[in-house]
C-alpha positions in Angstrom: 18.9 -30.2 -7.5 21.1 -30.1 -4.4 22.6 -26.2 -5.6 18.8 -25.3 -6.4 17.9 -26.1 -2.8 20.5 -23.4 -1.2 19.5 -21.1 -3.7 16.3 -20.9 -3.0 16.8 -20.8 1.1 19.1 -18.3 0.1 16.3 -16.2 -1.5 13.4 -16.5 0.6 16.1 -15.6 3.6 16.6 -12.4 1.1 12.7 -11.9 1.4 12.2 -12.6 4.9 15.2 -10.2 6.0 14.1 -7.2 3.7 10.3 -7.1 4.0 10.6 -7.9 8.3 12.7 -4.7 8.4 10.6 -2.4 5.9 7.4 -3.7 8.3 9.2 -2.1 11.0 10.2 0.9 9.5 8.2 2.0 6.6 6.4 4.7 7.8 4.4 7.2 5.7 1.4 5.2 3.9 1.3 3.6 0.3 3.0 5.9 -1.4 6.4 6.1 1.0 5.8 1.9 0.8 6.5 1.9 -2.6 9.1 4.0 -3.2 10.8 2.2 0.1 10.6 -1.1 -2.4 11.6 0.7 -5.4 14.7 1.7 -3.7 15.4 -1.8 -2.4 14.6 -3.9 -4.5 15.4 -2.1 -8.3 18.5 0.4 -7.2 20.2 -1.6 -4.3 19.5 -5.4 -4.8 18.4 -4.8 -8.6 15.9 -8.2 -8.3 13.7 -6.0 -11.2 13.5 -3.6 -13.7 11.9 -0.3 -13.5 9.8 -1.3 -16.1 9.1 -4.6 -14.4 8.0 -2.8 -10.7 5.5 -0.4 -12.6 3.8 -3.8 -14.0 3.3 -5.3 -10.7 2.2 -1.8 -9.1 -0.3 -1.4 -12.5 -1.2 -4.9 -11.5 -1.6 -3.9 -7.8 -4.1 -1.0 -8.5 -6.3 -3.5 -11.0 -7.7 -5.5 -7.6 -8.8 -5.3 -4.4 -7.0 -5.1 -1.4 -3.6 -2.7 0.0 -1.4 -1.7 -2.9 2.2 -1.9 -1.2 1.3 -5.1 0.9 0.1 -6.6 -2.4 3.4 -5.6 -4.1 5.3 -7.0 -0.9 3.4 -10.3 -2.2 4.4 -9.7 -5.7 8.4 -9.8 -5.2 8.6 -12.0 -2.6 6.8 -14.4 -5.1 9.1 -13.6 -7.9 12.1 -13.6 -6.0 11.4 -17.1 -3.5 8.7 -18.7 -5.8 5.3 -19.6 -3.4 7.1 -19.8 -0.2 7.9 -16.1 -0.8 5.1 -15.3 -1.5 3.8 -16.3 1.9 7.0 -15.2 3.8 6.9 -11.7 2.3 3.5 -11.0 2.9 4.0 -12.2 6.6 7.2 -10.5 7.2 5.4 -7.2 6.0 2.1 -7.4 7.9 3.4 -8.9 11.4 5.2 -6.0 12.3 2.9 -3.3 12.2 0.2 -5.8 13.7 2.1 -6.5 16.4 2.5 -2.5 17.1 -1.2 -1.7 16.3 -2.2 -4.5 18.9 0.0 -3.4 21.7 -1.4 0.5 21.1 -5.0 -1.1 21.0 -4.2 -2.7 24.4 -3.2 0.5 25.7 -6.3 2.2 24.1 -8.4 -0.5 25.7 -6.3 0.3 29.0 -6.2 4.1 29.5 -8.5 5.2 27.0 -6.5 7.2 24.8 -3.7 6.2 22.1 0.2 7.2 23.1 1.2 10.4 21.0 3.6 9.8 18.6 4.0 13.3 17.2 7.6 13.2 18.0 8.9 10.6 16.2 6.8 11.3 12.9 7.9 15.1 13.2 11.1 14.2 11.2 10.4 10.8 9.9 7.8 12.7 7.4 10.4 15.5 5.8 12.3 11.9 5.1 9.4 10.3 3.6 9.0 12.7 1.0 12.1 12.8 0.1 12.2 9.4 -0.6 8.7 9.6 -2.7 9.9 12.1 -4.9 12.9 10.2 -5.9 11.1 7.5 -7.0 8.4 9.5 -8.7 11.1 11.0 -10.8 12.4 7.5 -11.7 9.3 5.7 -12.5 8.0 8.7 -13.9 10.3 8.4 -16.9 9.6 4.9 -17.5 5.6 5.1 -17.2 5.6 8.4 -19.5 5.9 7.3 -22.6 4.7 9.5 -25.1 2.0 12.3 -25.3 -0.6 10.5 -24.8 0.5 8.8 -21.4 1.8 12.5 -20.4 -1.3 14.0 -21.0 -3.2 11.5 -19.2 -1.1 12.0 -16.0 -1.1 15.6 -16.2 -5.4 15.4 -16.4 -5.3 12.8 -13.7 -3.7 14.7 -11.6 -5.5 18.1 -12.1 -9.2 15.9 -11.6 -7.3 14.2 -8.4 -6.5 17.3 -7.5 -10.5 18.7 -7.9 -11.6 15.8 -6.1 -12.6 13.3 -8.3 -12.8 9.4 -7.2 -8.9 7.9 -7.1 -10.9 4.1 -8.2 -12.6 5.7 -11.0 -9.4 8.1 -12.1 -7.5 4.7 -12.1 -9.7 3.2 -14.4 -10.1 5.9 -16.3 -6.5 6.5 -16.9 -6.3 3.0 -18.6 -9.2 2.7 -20.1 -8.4 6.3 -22.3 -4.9 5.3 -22.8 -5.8 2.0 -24.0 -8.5 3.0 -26.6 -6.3 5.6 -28.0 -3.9 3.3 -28.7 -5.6 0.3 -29.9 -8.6 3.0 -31.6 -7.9 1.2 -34.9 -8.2 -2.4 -33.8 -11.8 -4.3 -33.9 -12.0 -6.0 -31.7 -10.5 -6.4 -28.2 -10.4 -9.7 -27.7 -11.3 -12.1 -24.9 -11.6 -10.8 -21.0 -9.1 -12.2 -19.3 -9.2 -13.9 -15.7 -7.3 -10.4 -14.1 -9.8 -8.4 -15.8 -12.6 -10.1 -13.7 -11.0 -9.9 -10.2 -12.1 -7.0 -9.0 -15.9 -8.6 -9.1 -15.1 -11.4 -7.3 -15.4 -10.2 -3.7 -18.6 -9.3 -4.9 -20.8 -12.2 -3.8 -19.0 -11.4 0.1 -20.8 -7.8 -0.7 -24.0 -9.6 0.5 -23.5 -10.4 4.0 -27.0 -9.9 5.7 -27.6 -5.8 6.0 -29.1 -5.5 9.4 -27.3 -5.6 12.9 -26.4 -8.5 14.5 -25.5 -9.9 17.5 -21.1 -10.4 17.8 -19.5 -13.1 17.1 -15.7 -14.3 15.7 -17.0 -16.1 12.7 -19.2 -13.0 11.9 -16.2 -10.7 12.8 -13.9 -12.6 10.3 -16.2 -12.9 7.8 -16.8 -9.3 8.0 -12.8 -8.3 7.6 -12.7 -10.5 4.7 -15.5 -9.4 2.7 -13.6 -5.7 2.8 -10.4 -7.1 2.0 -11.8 -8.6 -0.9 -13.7 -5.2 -2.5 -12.1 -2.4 -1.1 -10.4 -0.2 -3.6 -8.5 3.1 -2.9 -6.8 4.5 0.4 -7.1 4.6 3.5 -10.5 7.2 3.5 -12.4 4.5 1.5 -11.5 2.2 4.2 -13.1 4.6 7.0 -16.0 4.5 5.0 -16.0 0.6 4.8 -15.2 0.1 8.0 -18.0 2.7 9.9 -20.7 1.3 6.9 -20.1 -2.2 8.4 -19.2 -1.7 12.4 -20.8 1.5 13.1 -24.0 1.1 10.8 -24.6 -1.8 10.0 -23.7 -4.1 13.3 -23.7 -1.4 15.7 -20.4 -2.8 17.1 -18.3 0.3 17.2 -18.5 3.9 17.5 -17.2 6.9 15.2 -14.4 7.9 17.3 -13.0 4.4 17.9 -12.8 3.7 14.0 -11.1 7.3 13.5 -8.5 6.6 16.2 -7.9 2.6 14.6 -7.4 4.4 11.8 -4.8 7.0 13.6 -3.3 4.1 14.8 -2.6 2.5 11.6 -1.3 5.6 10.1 1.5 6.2 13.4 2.8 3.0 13.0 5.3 1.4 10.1 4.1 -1.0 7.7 0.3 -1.1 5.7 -2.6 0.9 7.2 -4.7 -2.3 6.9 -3.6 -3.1 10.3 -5.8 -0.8 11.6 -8.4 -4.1 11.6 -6.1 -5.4 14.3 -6.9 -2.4 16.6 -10.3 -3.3 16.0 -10.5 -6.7 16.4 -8.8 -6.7 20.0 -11.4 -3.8 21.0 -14.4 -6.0 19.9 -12.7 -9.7 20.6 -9.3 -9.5 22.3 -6.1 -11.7 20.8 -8.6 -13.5 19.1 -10.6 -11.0 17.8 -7.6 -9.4 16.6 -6.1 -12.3 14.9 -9.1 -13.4 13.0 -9.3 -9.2 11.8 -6.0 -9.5 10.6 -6.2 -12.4 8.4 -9.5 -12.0 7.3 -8.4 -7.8 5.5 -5.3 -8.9 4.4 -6.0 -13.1 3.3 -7.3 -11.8 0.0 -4.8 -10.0 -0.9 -2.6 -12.8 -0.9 -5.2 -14.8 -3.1 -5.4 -12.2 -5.9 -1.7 -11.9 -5.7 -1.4 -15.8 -6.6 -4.0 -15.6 -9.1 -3.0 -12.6 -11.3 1.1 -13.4 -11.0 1.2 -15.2 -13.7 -1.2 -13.4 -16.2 1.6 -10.1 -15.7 3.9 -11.3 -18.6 0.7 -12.0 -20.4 -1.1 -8.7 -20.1 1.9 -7.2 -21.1 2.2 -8.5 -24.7 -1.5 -7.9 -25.1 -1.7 -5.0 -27.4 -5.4 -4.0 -25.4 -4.2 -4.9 -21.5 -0.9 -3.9 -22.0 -1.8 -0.2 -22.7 -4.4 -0.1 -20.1 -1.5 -1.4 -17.8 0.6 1.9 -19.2 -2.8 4.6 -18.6 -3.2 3.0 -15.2 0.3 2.8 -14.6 0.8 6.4 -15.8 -2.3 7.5 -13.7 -1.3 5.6 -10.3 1.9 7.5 -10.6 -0.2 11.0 -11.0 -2.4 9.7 -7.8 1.0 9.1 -5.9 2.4 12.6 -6.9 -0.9 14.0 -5.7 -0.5 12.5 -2.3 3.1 13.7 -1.9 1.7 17.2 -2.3 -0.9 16.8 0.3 1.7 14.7 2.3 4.3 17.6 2.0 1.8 20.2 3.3 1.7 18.5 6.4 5.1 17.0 6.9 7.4 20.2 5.7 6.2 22.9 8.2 9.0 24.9 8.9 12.6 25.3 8.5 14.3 22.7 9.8 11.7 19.9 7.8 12.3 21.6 4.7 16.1 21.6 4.6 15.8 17.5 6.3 13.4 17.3 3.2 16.1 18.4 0.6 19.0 16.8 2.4 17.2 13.2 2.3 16.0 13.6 -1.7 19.8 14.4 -2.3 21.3 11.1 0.0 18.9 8.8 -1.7 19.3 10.2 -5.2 22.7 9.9 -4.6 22.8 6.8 -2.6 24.6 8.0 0.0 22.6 6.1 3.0 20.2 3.8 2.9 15.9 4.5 2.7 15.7 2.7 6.2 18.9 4.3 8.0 17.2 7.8 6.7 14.2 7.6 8.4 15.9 6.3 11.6 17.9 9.2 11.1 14.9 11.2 10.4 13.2 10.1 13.7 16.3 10.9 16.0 16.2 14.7 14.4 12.7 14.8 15.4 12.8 13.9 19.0 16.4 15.7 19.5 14.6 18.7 18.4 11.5 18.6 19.9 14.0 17.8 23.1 15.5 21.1 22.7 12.3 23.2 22.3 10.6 21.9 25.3 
């Protein structure tokens, strides 16, 4: 019991260390999250399989709430047990928070948000570098057979046309899991995952007509969109000005679209752009209670559908709509990069820091997070030298 004890401290240190320095530098959105973990935490540290981290990202796209915070959540629950669970998520979130608040009080000061194009100028060309290698590694693992390759393929041609992320998602698992279970009867029970993503829904109701401010309200608020909100960081604009803008009149247009600029400058989940908010509408307070009330679901569902992974998994029905959304997550992520490379490899010198990063972390030369320091000093020496 005594060796257990060290272990364990051992382990949630482990957490603590990795997640507190990928909330500081993991730029780049969802996408560049993930394949940050993948790297760390399958190829370097090897705490799971491929196979295992598709489950928990499959598992991350089947409820509400951030994908890569919610995965954050995930290992740091399988690697320190509950006290990971918390740590990780904390270690994560705190980061970027902290960041977001200090550009919202010098929003809130000078009007304006500092520019950051700079340091993003070469972080980016890194950040797809990094995407792509993981996309080629899980990409072999998800797709297993015709079927799953042809659903990524249509995926990402309707992603590509415009259709809904949530409902390509679903629809991803759903096909793959009827093809492949087309000669079984009957399904069998609903289990408690396949339920989740209805249970913010009674927070869905919070009264439809403006009212005047107030914390609780502002909390409650926060927490009724972490709990529903599926899909990326445009379905949260649309959240976010349905509830602040429309509903309680407590915010304008442009001061959601530059939270939401903030949250995509600055390392760590895009969530934290309800930090910015809350300290424009309540101060520390207001931004604390913002904070926690977005992201506290997410570490709810986390605890909840954990265990049920191994379970859904040797279910012949939720185990292959894990594989179609698995497969179809991976098509939405390769999507992204292509979007994501338009606007990060715009001329020379991106393109060839875009080759030379795939090539170091394929070959595991440097490390993701040394990269994209890396990455940022090229950008400002550059943009140094043009000026």
């Amino acid at each position: 019991m005594q060796a257990e004890r060290p272990e364990s401290m051992s382990r949630l240190r482990e957490v603590i260390g990795l997640f507190l320095r990928l909330g500081f530098t993991a730029f780049g959105g969802p996408a560049a999250h993930v394949a940050l973990m993948r790297e760390e935490v399958v190829r370097r540290r090897g705490w799971l399989s491929d196979e295992s981290f598709l489950d928990l990202l499959g598992a991350t796209n089947l409820i509400p709430g951030p994908n890569s915070t919610e995965m954050v959540i995930h290992i740091g629950y399988l690697r320190a047990g509950w006290a990971g669970l918390v740590a990780s998520g904390l270690a994560f979130i705190l980061p970027a928070a902290s960041m977001v608040l200090g550009l919202a009080w010098a929003y809130q000061r000078y009007g304006a948000t500092p520019a950051a194009e700079w340091l993003l100028y070469g972080i980016k060309p890194v950040v797809i570098g990094l995407i792509l290698t993981a996309l080629w590694a899980l990409g072999k693992k998800a797709v297993t057979g015709r079927l799953t390759a042809a659903v990524g393929a249509v995926t990402l041609g309707l992603f590509a046309l415009g259709v809904n992320e949530i409902g390509l998602l679903f629809g991803a698992g759903l096909v793959v899991m009827l093809a492949a279970n087309l000669r079984r009867s009957t399904p069998g029970p609903i289990s408690m995952p396949a339920m989740l993503p209805w249970l913010g829904l009674p927070l869905a109701t919070l009264p439809g007509i403006a009212a005047g401010y107030s914390l609780p309200l502002l909390f409650l608020t926060f927490l009724k969109i972490g709990s529903v909100l599926f899909g990326s960081g445009y379905v949260l604009v649309a959240f976010l000005r349905a509830d602040f803008v429309t509903r309680l009149g407590w915010l304008t247009d442009r001061q959601i679209l530059d939270a939401i600029a903030v949250g995509q400058v600055t390392p760590g989940p895009l969530f934290t752009s309800a930090t910015f908010l809350g300290y424009l509408l309540g101060g520390i307070p207001g931004a604390a209670l913002a904070t926690l009330g977005i992201f506290l679901p997410s570490f709810f569902f986390v605890a909840l559908t954990n265990p049920w992974i191994p379970q859904l998994r040797r279910s012949p029905w939720i185990g292959s709509l894990l594989d179609g959304v698995n497969v179809g997550a991976l098509a939405l992520m390769a999507g992204v990069t292509v979007q994501l490379g338009r606007a990060s490899i715009v001329d020379v010198p991106t393109a060839i820091l875009a080759i030379l990063s795939t090539a170091a972390i394929q070959l595991q030369w440097v490390s993701p997070t040394r990269l994209i320091l890396v990455g940022a000093v090229f950008g400002a020496a550059l943009r140094l030298l043009r000026w």
